[in-house]
C-alpha positions, 0 to 999 in steps of 0.5 A: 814263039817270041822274037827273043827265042829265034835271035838266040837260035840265029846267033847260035847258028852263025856261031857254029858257021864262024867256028866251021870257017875258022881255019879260012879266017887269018884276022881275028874278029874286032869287039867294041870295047866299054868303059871298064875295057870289057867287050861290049855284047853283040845283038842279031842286028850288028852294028852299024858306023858311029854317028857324028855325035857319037863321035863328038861325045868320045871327043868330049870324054877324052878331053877330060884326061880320065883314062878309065871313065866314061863322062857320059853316064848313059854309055856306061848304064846301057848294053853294060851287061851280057843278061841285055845282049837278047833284049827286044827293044819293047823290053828295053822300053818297058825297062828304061820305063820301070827304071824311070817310075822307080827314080821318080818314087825314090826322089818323091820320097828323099825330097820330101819328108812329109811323104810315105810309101802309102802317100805316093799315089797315081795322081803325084806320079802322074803330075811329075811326068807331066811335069817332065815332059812340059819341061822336056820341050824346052818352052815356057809352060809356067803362065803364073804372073796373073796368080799373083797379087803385086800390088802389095809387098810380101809380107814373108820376109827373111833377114840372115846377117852373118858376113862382115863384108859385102854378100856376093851371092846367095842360094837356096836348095831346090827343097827350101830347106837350106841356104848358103851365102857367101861374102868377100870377106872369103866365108861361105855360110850355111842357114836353116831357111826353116827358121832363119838361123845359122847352121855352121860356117863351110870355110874362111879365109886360110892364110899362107904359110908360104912368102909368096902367093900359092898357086890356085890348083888342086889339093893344096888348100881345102878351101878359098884363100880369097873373096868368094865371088859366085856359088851354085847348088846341084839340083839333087842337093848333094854338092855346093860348088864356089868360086872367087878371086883365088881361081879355085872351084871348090866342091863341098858336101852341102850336107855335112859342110865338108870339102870334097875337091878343088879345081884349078884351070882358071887364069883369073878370078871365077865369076859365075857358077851354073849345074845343068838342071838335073845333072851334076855338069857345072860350067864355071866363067871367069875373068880370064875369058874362058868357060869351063864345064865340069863333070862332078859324077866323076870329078873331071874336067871335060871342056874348055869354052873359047870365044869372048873377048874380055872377062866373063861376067855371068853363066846360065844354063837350064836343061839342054847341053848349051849354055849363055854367058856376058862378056863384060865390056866385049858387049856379046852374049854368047850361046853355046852348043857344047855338043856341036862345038859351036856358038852363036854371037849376040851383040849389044850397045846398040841404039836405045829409044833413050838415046834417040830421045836424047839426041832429039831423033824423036822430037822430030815432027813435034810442033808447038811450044813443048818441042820447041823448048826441048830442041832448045835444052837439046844441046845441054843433053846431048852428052847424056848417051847411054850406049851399052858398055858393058853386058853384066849379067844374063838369065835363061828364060827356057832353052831359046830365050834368055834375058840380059842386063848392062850398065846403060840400065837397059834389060834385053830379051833375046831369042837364038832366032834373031840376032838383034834383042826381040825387046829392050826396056830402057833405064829399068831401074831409073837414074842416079843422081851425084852432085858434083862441084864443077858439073852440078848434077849429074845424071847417070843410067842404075846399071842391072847388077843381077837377073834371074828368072823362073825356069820356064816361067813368064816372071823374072826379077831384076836388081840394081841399087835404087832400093828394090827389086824389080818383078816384070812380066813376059807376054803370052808370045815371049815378045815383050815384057812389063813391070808388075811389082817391086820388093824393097831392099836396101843395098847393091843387089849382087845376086838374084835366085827364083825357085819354086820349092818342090816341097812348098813352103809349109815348112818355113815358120816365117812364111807359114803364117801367110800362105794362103789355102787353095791355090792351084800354083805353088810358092815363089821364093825370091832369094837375094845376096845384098852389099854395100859394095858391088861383088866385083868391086868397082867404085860404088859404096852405099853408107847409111843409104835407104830408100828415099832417105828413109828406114835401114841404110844398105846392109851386108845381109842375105833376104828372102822373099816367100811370094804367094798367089792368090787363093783360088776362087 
């Protein structure tokens, strides 16, 4: 008989021997309640005391002041319904499974349009799953850096120009069907990344009724009344979320370009926007030294992050409920365990091999007439210090590591084992170089204004303001990394995005033409936000500047980049 058969005929039997002792019974019994108050259905095994972080997920879904929701989708779905109470759990498995495959065909058939029921077979199900699983442990799994051929730029470029002022930031749709820019001029674009050409303009800039400056809070304005300074894109392509100086997290529908909702909270401008990959949680920093998540499945707020000392300049975050953020000039980058309600501190601006070079730490032990003339213009240098003041951005590499860039140009790699950075490039993106009347020349470290990486991958690409992006590379045991190759751009780089198209990029006319047939690894698009001016402002403007005073001068545009490996030999 199966198992199911005897847990019903037990349970009908301590139900008989409840209803014999009830007249000795003077409490009534307790039920567990759900989400939508009902009681929750009792099993033959009991139940046994919460967890500890059982317990801390209830916390967070308090915390977001919803009385009658659950935050945690999967509380709601699981032992919601009286059919399940005499599950075994093999059926559950073979339940959760089906249910699983089932969310698998469907995605396969929205994400792209070239499939059909009949096309979906064995090996493109099986290569997701595998997929998922590689991704599930955390790690990087994606060695594509060897496939691709850096010595030469790409030959599939796309230009979108559309913004009157500086572009802030720039992000494409998991399916590269679509582009969103925004500017500091307070609009928000919409582009068909198929042919490069504009599909409509989501908002700009309302002006007040009122006298006064109104209030960044909810339902007041449909839109931003300042510069839009961060956006991010949910991963199933349903939202697009913005953010800037007017303190207002703005939801819009990505496909009909239509505004959803408004978030208040923030005291100070947003300065970063991140979805957890495959959800619909968002963590957003500001200025005013705070990290928010939100949970956009139910339109709440969940939780507020404390810990940094002075404005949040960037927010990364992959699959894991944890995520990274800079703290600008309190030099830390912070890792944060949202479940455990913890953080881990890591600190910059410590000493570069640069400085110890420009101290003279270095020389020490050259002889000859070359040491002797550099300890000699020692003194000249001694001023020339780059100390890390201030950690501008970060990138998660996978769920351990992450890459971080400050105003001493140095890149770090990090890793939540060490304390300290595993490596440092020094001065990745070169000196700057201002004439000045009383000084002469003076010599300044490219300060890294944007960072991005592959998920999972051993690429990510770095920008700042000497006319390219740079491509590096991280080695087999993620412990250093190396420059591979460039992409030339004129402008302040404000933004950095790297995706793999699930899709490909067969459907981009501008880069159909070049992609090569036979390659055991998809297409990269490296996507770029581009101003004269830095998106935070500062006191840096590019005029009439290209690279080595050639070509364009800076421009005020979005670019893309389609980077495709070698074909397969």
């Amino acid at each position: 008989m199966p198992d199911s058969f005897f847990a019903t005929k037990k349970a009908t039997k301590r139900k008989r021997t409840t209803a014999s002792d009830g007249a000795n019974s003077q409490k009534p019994k307790k039920f567990a309640r759900t989400a939508n108050g009902k009681p929750k259905p009792s099993t033959s095994a009991g139940r046994t005391k919460p967890t500890p972080k059982r317990k801390r997920d209830e916390e967070l879904s308090s915390a977001s002041g919803s009385e009658d929701s659950d935050l945690r989708q999967s509380d709601i779905d699981e032992g919601s319904g009286d059919e399940l109470s005499n599950e075994t759990p093999a059926e559950k498995r073979l339940r959760l499974a089906k249910l699983y495959l089932d969310s698998v065909k469907e995605g396969l058939k929205k994400g792209e349009d070239e499939y059909d029921a009949a096309d979906i077979d064995k090996e493109i199900i099986s290569e997701r799953l595998r997929r998922d699983v590689v991704e599930e442990r955390g790690k990087v799994w994606l060695f594509i850096a060897e496939k691709f051929d850096w010595s030469e730029a790409p030959k599939c470029v796309l230009r979108t120009r559309g913004h009157g002022l500086a572009v802030t930031a720039a992000v494409a749709s998991s399916d590269a069907q679509s582009m969103f820019t925004a500017g500091k001029e307070g609009s928000i674009i919409k582009w068909d990344l198929r042919t490069g050409k504009k599909v409509k303009v989501f908002y700009k800039v309302a002006k007040s009724k009122g006298k006064g400056k109104e209030k960044a809070g909810e339902g007041e304005v449909q839109g931003h009344t300042d510069e839009v300074l961060a956006l991010a894109m949910s991963g199933d392509g349903r939202y697009l979320v913005s953010g800037g100086r007017d303190r207002r997290v703005v939801v819009w529908d990505a496909q009909k370009g239509e505004w959803v909702r408004s978030f208040g909270g923030h005291k100070d401008a947003i300065s970063g926007l991140a979805f957890r990959h495959n959800s619909l949680q968002l963590y957003t920093a500001s200025l005013d030294r705070t990290v928010k998540l939100f949970d956009l499945s139910v339109m709440g707020y969940v939780e507020t992050l404390f810990g940094h000392q002075d404005s949040i300049l960037g927010v990364d975050t992959l699959r894991g409920e944890t995520a990274v953020s800079v703290g600008g000039r309190d030099r830390t980058v912070r890792f944060w365990k949202v479940v455990d309600q913890t953080q881990l501190v890591f600190r910059g601006g410590g000493r570069s091999r640069v400085r110890e070079v420009l101290e003279g730490g270095a020389l020490e032990g050259i002889e000859g007439e070359d040491g002797e003339k550099e300890k000699e213009n020692q003194e000249k240098r001694k001023e020339e210090r780059y100390v890390e003041g201030s950690m501008e951005c970060v990138s998660m590499i996978d769920e351990s590591t992450f890459v971080s860039g400050g105003d001493s140009g140095s890149i770090c790699l990090w890793t939540i084992q060490k304390k300290k950075p595993i490596f440092t490039q020094a001065l990745a993106h070169g000196l700057h170089e201002t004439n000045s009347e009383t000084e002469g020349v003076i010599r300044t470290p490219r300060w890294v204004t944007a960072i991005a990486a592959l998920r999972y991958s051993d690429v990510f690409a770095s920008g700042s303001w000497e006319g390219s992006i740079r491509i590096w590379k991280l080695d087999e045991r993620i412990r250093s990394f190396e420059l591979v190759g460039r992409v030339n751009v004129a402008g302040i780089v404000n933004s950095l995005q790297c995706i793999m198209p699930s899709g490909g990029t067969e459907g981009l006319e501008w880069a159909k033409q070049f992609e090569p047939d036979g390659s055991d690894v998809g297409s990269v698009l490296l996507v770029a936000g581009v101003g004269q001016e830095m998106k935070f402002g500062r006191w840096m403007r590019l005029r009439n500047q290209g690279k080595d005073g050639e070509g364009e001068g800076a421009v005020n545009c979005a670019m893309v980049w389609a980077l495709h490996p070698r074909t397969r030999t």
